[in-house]
KEDREN-535676 format. One line per field, with one value per residue (C-alpha): residue in three letters; residue number from 1; x, y, z. Coordinates in steps of 0.02 Angstrom, whole numbers, plus 50000, padded with zeros to 5 digits. Example, Ala and Ser with C-alpha at 12.3 -4.5 7.8 and 13.67 -1.06 7.14 Angstrom:
BEGIN
residu = c(ALA/SER)
num = c(1/2)
X = c(50615/50684)
Y = c(49775/49947)
Z = c(50390/50357)
This chain:
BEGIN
residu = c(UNK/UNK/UNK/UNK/UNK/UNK/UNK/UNK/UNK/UNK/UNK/UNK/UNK/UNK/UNK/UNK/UNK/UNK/UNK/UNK/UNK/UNK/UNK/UNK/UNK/UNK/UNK/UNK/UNK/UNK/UNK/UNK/UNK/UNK/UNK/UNK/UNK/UNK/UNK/UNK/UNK/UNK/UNK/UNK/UNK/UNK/UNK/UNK/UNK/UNK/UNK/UNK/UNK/UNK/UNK/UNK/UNK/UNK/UNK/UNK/UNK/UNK/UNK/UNK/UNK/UNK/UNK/UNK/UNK/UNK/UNK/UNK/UNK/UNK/UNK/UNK/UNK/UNK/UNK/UNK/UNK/UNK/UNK/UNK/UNK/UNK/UNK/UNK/UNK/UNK/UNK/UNK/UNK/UNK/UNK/UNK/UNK/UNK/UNK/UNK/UNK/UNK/UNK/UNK/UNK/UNK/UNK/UNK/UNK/UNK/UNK/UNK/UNK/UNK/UNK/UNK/UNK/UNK/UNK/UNK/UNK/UNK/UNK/UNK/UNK/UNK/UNK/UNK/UNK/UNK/UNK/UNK/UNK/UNK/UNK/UNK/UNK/UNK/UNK/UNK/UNK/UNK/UNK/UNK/UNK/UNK/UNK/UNK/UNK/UNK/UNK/UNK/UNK/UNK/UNK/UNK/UNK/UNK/UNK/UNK/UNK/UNK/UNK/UNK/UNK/UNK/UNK/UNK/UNK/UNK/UNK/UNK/UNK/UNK/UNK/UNK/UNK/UNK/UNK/UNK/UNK/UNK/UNK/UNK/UNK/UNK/UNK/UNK/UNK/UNK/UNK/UNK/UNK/UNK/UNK/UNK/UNK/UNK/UNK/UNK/UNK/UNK/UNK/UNK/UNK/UNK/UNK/UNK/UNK/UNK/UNK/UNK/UNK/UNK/UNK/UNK/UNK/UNK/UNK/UNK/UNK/UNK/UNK/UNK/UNK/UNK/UNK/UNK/UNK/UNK/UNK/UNK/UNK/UNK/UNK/UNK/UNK/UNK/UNK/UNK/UNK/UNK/UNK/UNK/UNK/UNK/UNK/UNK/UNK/UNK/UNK/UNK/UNK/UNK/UNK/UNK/UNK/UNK/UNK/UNK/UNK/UNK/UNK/UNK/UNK/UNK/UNK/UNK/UNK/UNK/UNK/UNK/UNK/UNK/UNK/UNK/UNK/UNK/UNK/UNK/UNK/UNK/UNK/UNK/UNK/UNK/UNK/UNK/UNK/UNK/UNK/UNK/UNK/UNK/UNK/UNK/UNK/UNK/UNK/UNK/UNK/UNK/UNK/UNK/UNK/UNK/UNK/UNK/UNK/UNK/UNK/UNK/UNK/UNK/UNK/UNK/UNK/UNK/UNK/UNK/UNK/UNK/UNK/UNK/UNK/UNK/UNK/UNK/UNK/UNK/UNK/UNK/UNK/UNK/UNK/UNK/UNK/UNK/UNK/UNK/UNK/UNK/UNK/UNK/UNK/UNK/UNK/UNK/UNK/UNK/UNK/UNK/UNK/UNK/UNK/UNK/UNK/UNK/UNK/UNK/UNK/UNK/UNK/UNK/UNK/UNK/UNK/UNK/UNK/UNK/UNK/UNK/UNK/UNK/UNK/UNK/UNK/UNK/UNK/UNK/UNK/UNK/UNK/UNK/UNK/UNK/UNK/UNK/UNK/UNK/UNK)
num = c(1/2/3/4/5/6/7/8/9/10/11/12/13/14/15/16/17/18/19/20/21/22/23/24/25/26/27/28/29/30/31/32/33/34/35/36/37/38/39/40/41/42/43/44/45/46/47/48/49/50/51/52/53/54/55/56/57/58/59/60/61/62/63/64/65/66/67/68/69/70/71/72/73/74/75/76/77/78/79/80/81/82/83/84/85/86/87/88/89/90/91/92/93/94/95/96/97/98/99/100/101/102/103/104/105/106/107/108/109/110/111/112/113/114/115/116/117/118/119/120/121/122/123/124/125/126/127/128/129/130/131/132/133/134/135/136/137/138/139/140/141/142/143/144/145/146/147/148/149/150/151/152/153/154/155/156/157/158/159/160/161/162/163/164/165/166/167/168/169/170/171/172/173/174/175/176/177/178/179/180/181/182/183/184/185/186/187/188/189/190/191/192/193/194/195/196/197/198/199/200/201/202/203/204/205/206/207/208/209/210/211/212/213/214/215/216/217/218/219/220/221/222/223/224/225/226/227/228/229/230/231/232/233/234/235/236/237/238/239/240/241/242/243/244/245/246/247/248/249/250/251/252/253/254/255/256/257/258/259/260/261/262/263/264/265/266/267/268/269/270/271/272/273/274/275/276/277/278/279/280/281/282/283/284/285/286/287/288/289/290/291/292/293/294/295/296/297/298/299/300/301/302/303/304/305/306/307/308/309/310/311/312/313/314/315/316/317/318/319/320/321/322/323/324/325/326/327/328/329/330/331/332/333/334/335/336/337/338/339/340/341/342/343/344/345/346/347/348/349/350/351/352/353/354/355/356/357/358/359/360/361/362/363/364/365/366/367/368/369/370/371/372/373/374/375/376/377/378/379/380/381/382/383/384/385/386/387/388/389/390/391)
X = c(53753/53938/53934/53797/53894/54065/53955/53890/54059/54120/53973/54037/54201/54187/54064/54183/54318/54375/54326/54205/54275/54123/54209/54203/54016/53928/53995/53905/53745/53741/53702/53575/53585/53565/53424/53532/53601/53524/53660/53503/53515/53671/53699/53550/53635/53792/53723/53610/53746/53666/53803/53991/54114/54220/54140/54206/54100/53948/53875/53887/53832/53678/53645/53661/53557/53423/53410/53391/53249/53144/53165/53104/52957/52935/52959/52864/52694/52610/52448/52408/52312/52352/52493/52687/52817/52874/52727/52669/52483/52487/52339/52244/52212/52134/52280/52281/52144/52038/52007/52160/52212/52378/52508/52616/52460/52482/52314/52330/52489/52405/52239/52366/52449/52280/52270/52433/52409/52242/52319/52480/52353/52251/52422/52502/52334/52332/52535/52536/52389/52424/52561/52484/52642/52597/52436/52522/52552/52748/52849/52893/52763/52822/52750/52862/53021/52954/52867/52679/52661/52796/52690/52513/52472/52414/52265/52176/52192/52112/51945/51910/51936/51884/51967/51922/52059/52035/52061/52082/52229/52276/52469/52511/52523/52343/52373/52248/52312/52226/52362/52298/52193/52352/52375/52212/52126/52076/51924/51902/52058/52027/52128/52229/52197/52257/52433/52469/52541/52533/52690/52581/52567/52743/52769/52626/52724/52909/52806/52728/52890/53003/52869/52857/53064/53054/52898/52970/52922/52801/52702/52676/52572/52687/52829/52735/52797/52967/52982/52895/53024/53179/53049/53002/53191/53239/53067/53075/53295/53333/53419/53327/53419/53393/53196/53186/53258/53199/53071/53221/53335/53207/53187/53369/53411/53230/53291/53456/53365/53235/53368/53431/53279/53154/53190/53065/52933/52926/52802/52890/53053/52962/53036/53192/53376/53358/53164/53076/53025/53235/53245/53096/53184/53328/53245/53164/53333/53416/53268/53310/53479/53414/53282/53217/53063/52983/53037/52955/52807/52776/52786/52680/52548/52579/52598/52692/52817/52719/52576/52656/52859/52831/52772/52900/53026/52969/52932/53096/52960/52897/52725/52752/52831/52791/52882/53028/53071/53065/53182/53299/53296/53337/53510/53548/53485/53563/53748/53764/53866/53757/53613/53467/53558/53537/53352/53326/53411/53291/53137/53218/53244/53057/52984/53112/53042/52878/52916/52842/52654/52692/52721/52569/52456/52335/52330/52216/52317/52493/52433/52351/52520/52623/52531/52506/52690/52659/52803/52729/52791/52966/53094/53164/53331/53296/53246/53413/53520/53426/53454/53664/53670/53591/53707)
Y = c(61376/61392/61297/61407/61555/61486/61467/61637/61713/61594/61676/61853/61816/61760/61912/62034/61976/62065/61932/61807/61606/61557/61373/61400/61515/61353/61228/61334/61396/61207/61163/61310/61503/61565/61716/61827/61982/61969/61818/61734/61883/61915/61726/61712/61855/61793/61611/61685/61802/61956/62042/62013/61909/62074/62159/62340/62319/62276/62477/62515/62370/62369/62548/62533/62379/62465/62620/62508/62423/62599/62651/62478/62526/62706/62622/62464/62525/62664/62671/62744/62904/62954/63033/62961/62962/63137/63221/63235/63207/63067/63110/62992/63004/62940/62827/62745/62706/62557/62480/62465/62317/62380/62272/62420/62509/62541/62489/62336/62298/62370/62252/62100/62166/62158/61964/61928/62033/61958/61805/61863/61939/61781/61696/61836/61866/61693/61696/61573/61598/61504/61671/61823/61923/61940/62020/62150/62321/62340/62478/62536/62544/62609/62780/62824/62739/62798/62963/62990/63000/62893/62736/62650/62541/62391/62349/62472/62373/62211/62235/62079/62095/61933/61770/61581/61457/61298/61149/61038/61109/61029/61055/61081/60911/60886/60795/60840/60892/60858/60939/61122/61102/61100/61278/61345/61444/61632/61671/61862/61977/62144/62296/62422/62609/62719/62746/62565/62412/62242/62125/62040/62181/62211/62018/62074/62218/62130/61976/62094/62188/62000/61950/62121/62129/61918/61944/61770/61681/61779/61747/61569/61493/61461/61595/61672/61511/61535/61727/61720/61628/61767/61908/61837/61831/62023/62100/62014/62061/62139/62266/62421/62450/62257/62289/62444/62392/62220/62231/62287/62154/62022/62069/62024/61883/61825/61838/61753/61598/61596/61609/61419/61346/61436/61295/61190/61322/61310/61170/61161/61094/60979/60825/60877/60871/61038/61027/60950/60764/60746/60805/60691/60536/60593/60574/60407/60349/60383/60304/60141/60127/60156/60068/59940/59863/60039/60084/59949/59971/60126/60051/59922/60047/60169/60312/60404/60559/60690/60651/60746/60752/60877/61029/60969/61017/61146/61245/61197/61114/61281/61194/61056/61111/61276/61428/61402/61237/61286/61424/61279/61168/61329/61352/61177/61185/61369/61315/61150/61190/61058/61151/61074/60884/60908/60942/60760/60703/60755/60728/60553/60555/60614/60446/60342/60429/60352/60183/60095/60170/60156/59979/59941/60080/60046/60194/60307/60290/60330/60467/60567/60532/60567/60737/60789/60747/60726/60848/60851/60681/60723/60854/60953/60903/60719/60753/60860/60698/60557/60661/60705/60511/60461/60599)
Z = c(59533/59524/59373/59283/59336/59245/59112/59107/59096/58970/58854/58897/58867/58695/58652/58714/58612/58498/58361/58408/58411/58316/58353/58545/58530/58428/58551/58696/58609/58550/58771/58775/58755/58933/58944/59061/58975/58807/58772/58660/58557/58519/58496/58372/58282/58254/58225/58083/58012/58056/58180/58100/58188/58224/58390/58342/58183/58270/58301/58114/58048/58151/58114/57932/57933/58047/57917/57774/57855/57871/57700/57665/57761/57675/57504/57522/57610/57522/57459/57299/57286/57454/57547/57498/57631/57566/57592/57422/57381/57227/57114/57043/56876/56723/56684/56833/56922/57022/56870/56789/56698/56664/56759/56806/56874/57066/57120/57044/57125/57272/57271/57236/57412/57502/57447/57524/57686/57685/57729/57844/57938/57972/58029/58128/58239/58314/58335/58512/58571/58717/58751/58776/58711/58531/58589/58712/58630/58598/58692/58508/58407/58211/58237/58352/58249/58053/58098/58121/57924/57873/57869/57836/57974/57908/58001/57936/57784/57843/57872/57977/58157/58204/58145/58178/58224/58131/58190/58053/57908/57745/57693/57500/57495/57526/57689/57825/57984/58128/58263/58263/58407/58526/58521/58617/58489/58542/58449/58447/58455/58523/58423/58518/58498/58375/58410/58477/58419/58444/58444/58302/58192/58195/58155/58011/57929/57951/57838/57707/57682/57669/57528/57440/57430/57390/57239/57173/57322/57417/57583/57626/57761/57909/57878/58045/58151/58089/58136/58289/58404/58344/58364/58528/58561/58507/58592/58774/58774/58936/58826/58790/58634/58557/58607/58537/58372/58364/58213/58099/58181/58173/57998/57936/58050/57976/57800/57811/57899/57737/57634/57701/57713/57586/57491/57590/57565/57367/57324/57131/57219/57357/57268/57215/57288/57383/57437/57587/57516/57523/57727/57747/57648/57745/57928/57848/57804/57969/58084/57971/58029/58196/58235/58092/58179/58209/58017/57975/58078/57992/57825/57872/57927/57769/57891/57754/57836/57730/57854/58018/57959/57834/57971/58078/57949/57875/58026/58125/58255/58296/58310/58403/58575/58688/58644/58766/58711/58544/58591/58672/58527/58392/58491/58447/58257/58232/58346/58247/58070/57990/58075/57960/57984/58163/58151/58045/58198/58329/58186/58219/58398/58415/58341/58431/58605/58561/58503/58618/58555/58417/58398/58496/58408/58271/58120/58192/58350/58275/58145/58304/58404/58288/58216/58420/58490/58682/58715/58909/58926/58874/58952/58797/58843/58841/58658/58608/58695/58619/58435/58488/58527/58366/58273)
């Protein structure tokens, strides 16, 4: 306890610095963020370059930052032909209408909008099931941030109210996933009143907003599993203020993580340099000079890393551990300055951990293990050590 406790204060004293040792901060958050006094948060912050390394700057920035994020709100959800955020009533006429095939036409750009929220809809409802959190109504719902009128909730814009979980998924790479059954599927989802919000629906308008400022890249499947955890974060603080505000904050520290690994999301660059077939040569390379008889194993068996690596990667391995060690292991891959390196290490360390079924497993066997990581049979921490002694 003493020990925690020295800990503790070594966290405080670097925040209250004046300027923040980002040296000394990585080499703590790299051992695990403690939860007491918000230290996640502001950690995750600074890690993801949201809060700047001088502390006096922190107020300002934040409150600049926060603004911004409304007026994204008032400018980026309106629906045409009803009331703007100004108040005024915009009439529909006969140059724009429903039908409109002109490509600056409102409702077209409107109907293309449904589409997208169509589908961040689907993915933000069934946010960890297995948590009831994302179902809860937040404390701070965006009426009561934007203004009764300020805003179009976005439910009312999905007409489906009910969703299936599947349990079978197939990756751009047309490679069938068989894992989705791990998170317990919750087949109807009951909407709050008028007035209230779900933690999902905030996670739902934070997504729409990313992809309507990011038109070049969009909404992809599995952007929800990487905002989740830092929503998560920011909403369950013990800080009023960092829960109040933590749809805006979630939104930037969100943005600047995309903007380091959106990369992996854009299926034109999968097999270049910068794209995910090079992490997942990477994490092929590095269990080679580790272990050669379970690299070759693999290769033997053609169980190809595109057949579990490639969610592993490109969702951080939100997916395959419970929401607190996935919390755990994000302090490692957001402390480390080769943050992304580190997480081909514990890819790595992940198939070294089951070795031993491996090399005794047929196909069928090895693709379910390997797609369905047992993480019950393995303390995170033994995980982050067997990846800092292969790095």
């Amino acid at each position: 306890m003493s020990t925690y406790k020295a800990r503790l204060q070594e966290f405080k004293t670097i925040l209250e610095a004046e300027v923040i040792d980002f040296k000394k901060l990585r080499k703590l958050v790299f051992s695990g963020c403690p939860y007491e006094a918000g230290l996640r948060s502001k950690c995750w912050k600074l890690m993801l370059y949201y809060l700047p390394k001088n502390t006096s700057e922190w107020e300002k920035e934040t409150k600049k930052q926060r603004t911004t994020y409304l007026q994204f709100i008032d400018e980026m959800i309106i629906k045409p032909g009803t009331e703007a955020s100004d108040g005024a009533i915009e009439d529909v006429t006969l140059d724009d209408h429903p039908l409109n095939p002109n490509p600056e036409s409102k409702w077209r750009a409107y109907f293309k909008d449904n589409e997208m929220l169509l589908q961040i809809d689907k993915d933000c409802r069934r946010l960890c099931p297995d948590l009831n959190f994302f179902q809860k109504a937040t404390e701070h719902p965006c009426s009561r941030l934007c203004g009764e009128n300020s805003f179009e909730t976005l439910r009312k814009r999905v007409e489906q109210c009910v969703l299936q979980s599947e349990s079978v998924s197939q990756n751009r790479l047309g490679i069938t996933n068989m894992a989705t059954s791990r998170r317990k599927p919750s087949n109807e989802f009951m909407l709050l009143p008028d007035g209230q919000e779900a933690h999902w629906e905030v996670c739902e308008r934070i997504l729409f907003v990313y992809a309507k400022l990011n038109p070049g890249l969009g909404y992809i499947q599995g952007m929800n599993e990487i905002l989740g955890p830092i929503y998560y974060t920011f909403a369950t603080d013990p800080d009023a203020d960092c829960r109040e505000n933590a749809e805006a904050d979630s939104f930037f520290c969100f943005t600047n993580l995309m903007s380091e690994i959106r990369d992996n999301f854009i299926k034109t660059l999968d097999d270049s340099q910068c794209g995910i077939g090079s992490l997942m040569n990477q994490l092929m390379t590095t269990l080679k000079e580790k272990d050669v008889t379970l690299w070759y194993k693999l290769q033997e068996q053609d169980l190809k890393p595109q057949f579990y690596a490639f969610r592993w990667l490109t969702l951080l391995l939100s997916q395959e551990f419970p929401l607190p060690d996935v919390l755990r292991i994000w302090d490692s891959l957001f402390a480390d300055d080769k943050r992304f390196n580190f997480l081909i290490k514990v890819g790595c360390a992940m198939l070294l951990l089951l070795k031993d079924d491996l090399l005794t497993g047929d196909f069928p066997s090895n693709m379910k293990l390997v797609q369905n990581f047992p993480y019950s049979s393995f303390d995170v921490q033994v995980v982050i050590k067997k990846a800092v002694d292969i790095r």
